[in-house]
N, C-alpha and C positions, 0 to 999 in steps of 0.2 A: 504494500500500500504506500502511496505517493505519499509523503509530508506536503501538508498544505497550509504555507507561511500565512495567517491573517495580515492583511495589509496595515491595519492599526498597529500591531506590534510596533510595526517600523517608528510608530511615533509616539511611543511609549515614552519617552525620557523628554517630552516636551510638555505632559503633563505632571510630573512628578515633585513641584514646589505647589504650598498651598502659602507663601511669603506672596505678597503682593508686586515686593522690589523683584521676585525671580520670575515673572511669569513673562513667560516668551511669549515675543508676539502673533506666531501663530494659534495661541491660546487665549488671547487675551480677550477675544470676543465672547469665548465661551465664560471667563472669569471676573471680568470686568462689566460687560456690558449685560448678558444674557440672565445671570445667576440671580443678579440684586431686584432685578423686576420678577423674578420667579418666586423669590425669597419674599418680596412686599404680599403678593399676588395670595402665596401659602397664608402669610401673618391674615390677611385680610379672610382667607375659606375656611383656614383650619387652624383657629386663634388656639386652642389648647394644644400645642405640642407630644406634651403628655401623653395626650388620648389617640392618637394621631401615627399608623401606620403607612407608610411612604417606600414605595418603589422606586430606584435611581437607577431607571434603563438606558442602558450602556452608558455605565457611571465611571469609562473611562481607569482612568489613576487611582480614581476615590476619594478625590477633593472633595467636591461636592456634598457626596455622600455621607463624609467626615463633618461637612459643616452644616447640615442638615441634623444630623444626629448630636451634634453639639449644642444645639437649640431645644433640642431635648424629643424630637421627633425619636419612633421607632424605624429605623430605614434599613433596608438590602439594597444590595447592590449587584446590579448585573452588567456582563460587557462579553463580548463574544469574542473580544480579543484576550487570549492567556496571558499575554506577556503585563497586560494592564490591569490582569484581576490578581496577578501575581505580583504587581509593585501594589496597588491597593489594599491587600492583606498583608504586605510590609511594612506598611506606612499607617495604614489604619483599621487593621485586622481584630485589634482588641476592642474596637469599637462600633463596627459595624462588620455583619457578615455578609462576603463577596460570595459572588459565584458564574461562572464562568457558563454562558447559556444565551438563549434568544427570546426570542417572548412563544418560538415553539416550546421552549422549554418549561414555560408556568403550565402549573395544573390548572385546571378551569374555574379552579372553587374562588367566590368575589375573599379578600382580603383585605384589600388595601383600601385607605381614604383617599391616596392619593399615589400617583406616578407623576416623576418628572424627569425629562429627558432633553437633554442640554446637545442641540446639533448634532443630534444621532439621528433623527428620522428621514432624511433627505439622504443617508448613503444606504436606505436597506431599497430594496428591488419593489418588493411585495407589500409596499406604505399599509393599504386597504387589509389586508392580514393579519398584519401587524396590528393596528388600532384595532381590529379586531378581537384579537386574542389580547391584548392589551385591557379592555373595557371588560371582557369576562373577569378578571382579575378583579376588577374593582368592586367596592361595595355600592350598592345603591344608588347613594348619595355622592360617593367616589369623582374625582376632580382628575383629568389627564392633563399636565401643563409641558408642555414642551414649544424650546425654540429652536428653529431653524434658518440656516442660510438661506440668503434669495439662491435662487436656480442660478442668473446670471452671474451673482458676485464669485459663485464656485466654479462657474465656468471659464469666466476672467482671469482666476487662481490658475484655474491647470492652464490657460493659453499661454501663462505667464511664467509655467514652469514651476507653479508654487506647492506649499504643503499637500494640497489631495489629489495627483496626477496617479497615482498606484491605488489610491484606493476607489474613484471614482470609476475608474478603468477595470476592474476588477470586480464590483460591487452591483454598479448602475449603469451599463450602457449605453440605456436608452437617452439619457442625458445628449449624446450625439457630441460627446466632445470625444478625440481621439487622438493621441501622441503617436508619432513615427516613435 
């Protein structure tokens, strides 16, 4: 059987500071700009923390996930790339439990009050599946927040040679962007 490199691995060590002064600027969208309107967005749905079970699909590193659960949320975390559920249980393993999966991978039973998912839904193939099997998860009342990239700004990125030319090529095709 072929090894099959997940293309996020590759950009594994660009998530790996939750320092503010570390954060590379290929990340900084996801940290600077995306997180704190996701974070007001939760304070305002789901004011009790406490009470308050949260899924961080494809949580990456485990920043997030780390600062989520420090606010006193109950959080998991998922990411389908190894090598990032593998530095996230390094970095914040005592804190929140990683696991290495998809949203094929959740059982069907509602759980969660809430999923959030930080510029991960724009590289899966099957978006419509995914929110699917994503919304079974939830309870009832359950809140989905996720941000993503415009279509073109990603585009611009790989025209440009930038961070997501392996994994857009790899992941989403239909996107219609393509590297010699």
């Amino acid at each position: 059987m072929e090894d099959v490199i997940d293309p996020w691995d590759t950009l594994a060590s660009h998530f790996e500071s939750e320092l503010l002064a570390d954060v590379k600027w290929g990340v900084a969208d996801n940290i600077l700009i995306a997180q704190p309107v996701i974070l007001d967005f939760l304070a305002e749905r789901l004011p009790n923390p406490s009470g308050a079970h949260l899924l961080e699909f494809g949580c990456g590193g485990g920043q997030f996930a780390a600062r989520l659960a420090s606010l006193g949320y109950a959080v998991e975390g998922m990411d389908a790339a190894p090598k990032m559920i593998a530095m996230a249980r390094d970095q914040y393993g005592n804190r929140v439990p990683f696991q290495i999966g998809t949203s094929e991978s959740l059982d069907a039973q509602p759980r969660f009050d809430g999923i959030t998912s930080v510029m991960t839904l724009e590289f899966i193939a099957d978006v419509q599946s995914t929110l699917e099997r994503l919304s079974r998860v939830l309870k009832p009342s359950g809140i989905l927040i996720f941000a993503a990239h415009n279509q073109d700004f990603v585009k611009d990125w790989i025209a440009a040679g930038r961070l997501y030319h392996a994994v857009i090529i790899r992941l989403i095709p239909e996107l219609g962007v393509y590297l010699r």
